[in-house]
C-alpha positions, -999 to 999 in steps of 0.1 A, spaced: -243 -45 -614 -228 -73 -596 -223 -109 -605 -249 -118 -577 -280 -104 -597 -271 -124 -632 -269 -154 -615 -301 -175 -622 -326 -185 -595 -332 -224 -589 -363 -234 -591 -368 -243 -559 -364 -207 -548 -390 -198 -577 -410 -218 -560 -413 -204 -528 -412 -173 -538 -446 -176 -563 -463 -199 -536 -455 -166 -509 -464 -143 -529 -501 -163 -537 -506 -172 -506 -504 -138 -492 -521 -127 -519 -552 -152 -504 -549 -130 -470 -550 -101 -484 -581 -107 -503 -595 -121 -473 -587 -96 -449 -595 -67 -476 -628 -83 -481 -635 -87 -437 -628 -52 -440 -650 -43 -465 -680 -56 -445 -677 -30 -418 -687 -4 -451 -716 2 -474 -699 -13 -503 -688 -46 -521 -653 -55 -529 -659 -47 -571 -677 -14 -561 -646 -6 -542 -625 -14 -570 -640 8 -596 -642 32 -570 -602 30 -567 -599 32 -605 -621 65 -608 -597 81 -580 -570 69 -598 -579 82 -632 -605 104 -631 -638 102 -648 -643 69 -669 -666 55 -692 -683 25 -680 -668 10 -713 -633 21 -702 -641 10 -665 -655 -23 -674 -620 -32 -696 -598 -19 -668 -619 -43 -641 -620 -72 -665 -658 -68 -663 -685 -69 -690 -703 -37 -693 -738 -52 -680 -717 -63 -648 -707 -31 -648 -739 -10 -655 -755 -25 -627 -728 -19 -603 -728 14 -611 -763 17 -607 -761 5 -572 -727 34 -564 -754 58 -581 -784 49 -557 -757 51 -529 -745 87 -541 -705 72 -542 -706 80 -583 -726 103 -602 -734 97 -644 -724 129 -658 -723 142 -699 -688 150 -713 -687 182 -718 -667 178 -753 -694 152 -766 -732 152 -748 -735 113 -758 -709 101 -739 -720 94 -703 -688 95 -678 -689 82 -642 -675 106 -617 -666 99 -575 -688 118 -552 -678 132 -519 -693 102 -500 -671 74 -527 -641 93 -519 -647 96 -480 -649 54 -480 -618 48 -503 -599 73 -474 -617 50 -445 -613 18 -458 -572 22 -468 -571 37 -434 -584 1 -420 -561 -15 -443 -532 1 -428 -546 0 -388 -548 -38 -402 -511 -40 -419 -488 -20 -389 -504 -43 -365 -487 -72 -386 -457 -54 -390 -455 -44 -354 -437 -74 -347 -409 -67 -369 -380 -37 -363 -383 -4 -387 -348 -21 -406 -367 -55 -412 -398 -34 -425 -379 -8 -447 -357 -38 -461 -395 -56 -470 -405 -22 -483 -375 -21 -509 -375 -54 -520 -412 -57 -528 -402 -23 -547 -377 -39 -564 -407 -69 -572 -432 -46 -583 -410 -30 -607 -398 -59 -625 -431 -71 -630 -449 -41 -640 -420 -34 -667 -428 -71 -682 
């Protein structure tokens, strides 16, 4: 490794880095959420329906701690995916009382339409930059997401 990376950051670049990172992180709500009015769904119905693609079949218990949701919250958003056929209750198989919650056709079909809005929404931003600029981005906030998600 070179002497470059174990050189410490000032502050000041700290700085600007956390406040860039939170203040895009305000427009990407933002936008994700403009998006999300175009489709039958609210922005935590979206995101448990991200988690069970992600995963698979969850509890609502296992769903509720990975959403940082208590399981009330949680029963009734489920209860409104279930009137809108996104999720289905289902039995495990291994052990009749335990009640998963599985992505139907139609949860699946707005998780693929809604990223696809996200990126229509994202290469228009990045239109105004060249492919180097953008695949330069693209490694650093690699680079970002690893170092934080190994802390």
């Amino acid at each position: 490794m070179s002497e470059e990376k174990h050189r410490p950051l000032s502050p000041e670049t700290v700085n600007e880095i956390e406040r860039l990172l939170r203040e895009m992180s305000i427009i990407v709500k933002r936008k994700g959420r403009e998006i999300l009015h175009h489709f039958p769904i609210t922005p935590p119905q979206f995101n448990a329906l991200l988690w069970l693609e992600k995963e698979g079949d969850l509890t609502i218990g296992e769903l509720s701690q990975k959403m940082y949701l208590a399981c009330s919250t949680m029963t009734d958003l489920i209860d409104r995916m279930e009137k809108n056929q996104l999720v289905a209750r289902v039995r495990d198989e291994r052990d009749r009382r335990v009640v998963r919650i599985h992505l139907l056709e139609r949860g699946s079909e707005i998780i693929k339409e809604v990223l696809e809005a996200r990126r229509q929404y994202l290469a228009e931003v990045l239109s105004h930059i060249s492919e180097d600029e953008a695949i330069e981005i693209k490694k650093h906030l690699a680079i970002l997401y690893h170092e934080m998600k190994d802390i």
